[in-house]
N, C-alpha and C positions, 0 to 999 in steps of 0.2 A: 533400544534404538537411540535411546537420547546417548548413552556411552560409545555409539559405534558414531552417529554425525560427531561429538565433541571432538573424534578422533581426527575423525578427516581434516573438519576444519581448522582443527590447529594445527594440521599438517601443511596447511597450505599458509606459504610464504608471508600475504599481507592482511592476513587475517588471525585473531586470538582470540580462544574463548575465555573469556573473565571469569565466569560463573556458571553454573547449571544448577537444575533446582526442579525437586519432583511437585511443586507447587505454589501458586503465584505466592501464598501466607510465605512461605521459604523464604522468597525470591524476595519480599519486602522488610522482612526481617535482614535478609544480608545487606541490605542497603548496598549494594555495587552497579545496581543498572545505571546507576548516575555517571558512573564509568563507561559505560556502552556504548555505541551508535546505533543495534539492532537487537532486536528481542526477537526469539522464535519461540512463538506460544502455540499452545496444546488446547482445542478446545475442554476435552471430558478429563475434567483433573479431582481431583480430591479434595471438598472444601468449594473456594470462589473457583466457576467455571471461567474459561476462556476468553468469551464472549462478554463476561462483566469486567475478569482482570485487564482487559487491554485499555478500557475507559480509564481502571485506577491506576494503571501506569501511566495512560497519557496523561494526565491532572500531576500526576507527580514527576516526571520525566518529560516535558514538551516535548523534548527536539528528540526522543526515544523513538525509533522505526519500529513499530511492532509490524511482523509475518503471522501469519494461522501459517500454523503448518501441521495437518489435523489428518485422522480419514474420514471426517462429515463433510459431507457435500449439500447436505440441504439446504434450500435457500433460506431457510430462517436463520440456519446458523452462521450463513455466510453476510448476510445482510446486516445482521446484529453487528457481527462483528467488527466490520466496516464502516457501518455508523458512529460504532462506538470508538474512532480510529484506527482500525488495520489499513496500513496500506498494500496489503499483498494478502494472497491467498494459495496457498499451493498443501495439497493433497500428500498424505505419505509418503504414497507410493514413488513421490519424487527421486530422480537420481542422485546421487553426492553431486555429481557435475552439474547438474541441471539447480542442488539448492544450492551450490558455492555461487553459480551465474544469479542468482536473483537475489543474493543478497548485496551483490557489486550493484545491482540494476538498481533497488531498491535504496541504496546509500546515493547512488549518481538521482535520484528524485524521480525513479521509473516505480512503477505498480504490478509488479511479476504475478501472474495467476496460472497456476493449471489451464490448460485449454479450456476443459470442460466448466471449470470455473467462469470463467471468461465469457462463454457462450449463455451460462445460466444469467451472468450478470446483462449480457449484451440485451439478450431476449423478456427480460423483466423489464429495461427501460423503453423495448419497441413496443409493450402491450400498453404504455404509457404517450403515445403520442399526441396528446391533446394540450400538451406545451408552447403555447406561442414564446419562440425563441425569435431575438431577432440580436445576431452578431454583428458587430463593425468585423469589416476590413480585417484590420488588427487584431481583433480577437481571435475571429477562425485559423489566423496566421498562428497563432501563441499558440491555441487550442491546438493545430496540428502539431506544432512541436510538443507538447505535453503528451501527447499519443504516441509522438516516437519515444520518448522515454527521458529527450534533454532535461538536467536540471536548468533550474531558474536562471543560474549564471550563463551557461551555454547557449539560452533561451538569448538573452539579452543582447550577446555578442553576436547572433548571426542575426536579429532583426534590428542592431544597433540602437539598441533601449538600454536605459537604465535600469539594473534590477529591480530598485524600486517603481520605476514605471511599470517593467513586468507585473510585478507582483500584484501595480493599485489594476491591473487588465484582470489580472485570474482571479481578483477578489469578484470581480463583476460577472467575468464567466461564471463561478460558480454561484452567484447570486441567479443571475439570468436563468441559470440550469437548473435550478435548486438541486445542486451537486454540493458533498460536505470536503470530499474529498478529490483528488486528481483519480483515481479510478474510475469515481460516480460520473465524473466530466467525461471523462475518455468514452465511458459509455453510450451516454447520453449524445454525445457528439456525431457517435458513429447511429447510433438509431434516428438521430432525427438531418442526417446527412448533412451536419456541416461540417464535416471535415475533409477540408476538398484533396483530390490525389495527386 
């Protein structure tokens, strides 16, 4: 599987695969994610699982986008993950087209998940409503654009802010939300309806 996506996507035009590697120990010994913009990680590997390697890449690679792109769907493993910083979730079963699109989504500052993903995540943050959330104005604005998928800059320029004003808003959202990440926000947003249509 991993030799036949390698194929694809370095078939497509504005995309190259740098590396591939049957295990994160690999993967850190070659020292080239540092080259990267996106990682697509395997939860059940040989050695450090999935779910711990995305923490040690993030610590070592900030601005590195790690995907799961796995066939577990359980919530522990999906939740680890994302804590541990994934920003995305997407299921094997995914199509070439469908993971070429989520790794564009995922570089533009979007959070691509499997539907079913999606739904698992929506419905863990509704059994959680005992959140007093209280958004400005502003935020729910920001907050729906982070749902559609705008990066930060795009954010900026259609509500006529500063990136950095963005940024000091979503530090607060995800404060307010006790969200770690723009997925956990998006979640969070849509179960406790502040994000207006």
């Amino acid at each position: 599987m991993r030799e036949g996506w390698e194929t694809i996507l370095d078939f497509e035009s504005d995309l190259c695969v740098i590396g591939t590697y049957g295990s994160c120990e690999e993967a850190l010994e070659e020292n080239q994610l540092g080259k990267s913009d996106v990682l697509l990680l395997d939860i059940e590997l040989p050695g450090i699982h999935g779910t711990e390697g995305v923490k040690i890449f993030k610590e070592k690679y900030p601005k590195l986008i790690t995907l799961m792109v796995t066939m577990h769907d359980e919530n522990e493993k999906i939740f680890t993950a994302l804590r541990n910083g994934a920003v995305g979730y997407l299921l094997k079963k995914t199509s070439p087209q469908e993971l070429i699109e989520a790794i564009k989504v995922a570089v533009d500052g979007g959070s691509p998940m499997s539907p079913n993903i999606a739904r698992k995540v929506i419905s863990s943050f509704q059994k959680k409503r005992d959140l007093d959330v209280n958004l400005s104005d502003m935020e729910q604005d920001i907050l729906k654009e982070l749902a559609s998928g705008l990066s930060y800059k795009a954010i900026a320029e259609k509500i006529f802010l500063s990136v950095d004003g963005v940024r000091y808003h979503i530090r607060n959202i995800y404060q307010k939300l006790e969200a770690k990440n723009r997925a956990e926000a998006v979640a969070k947003g849509i179960s406790y309806n502040l994000i207006k249509s």
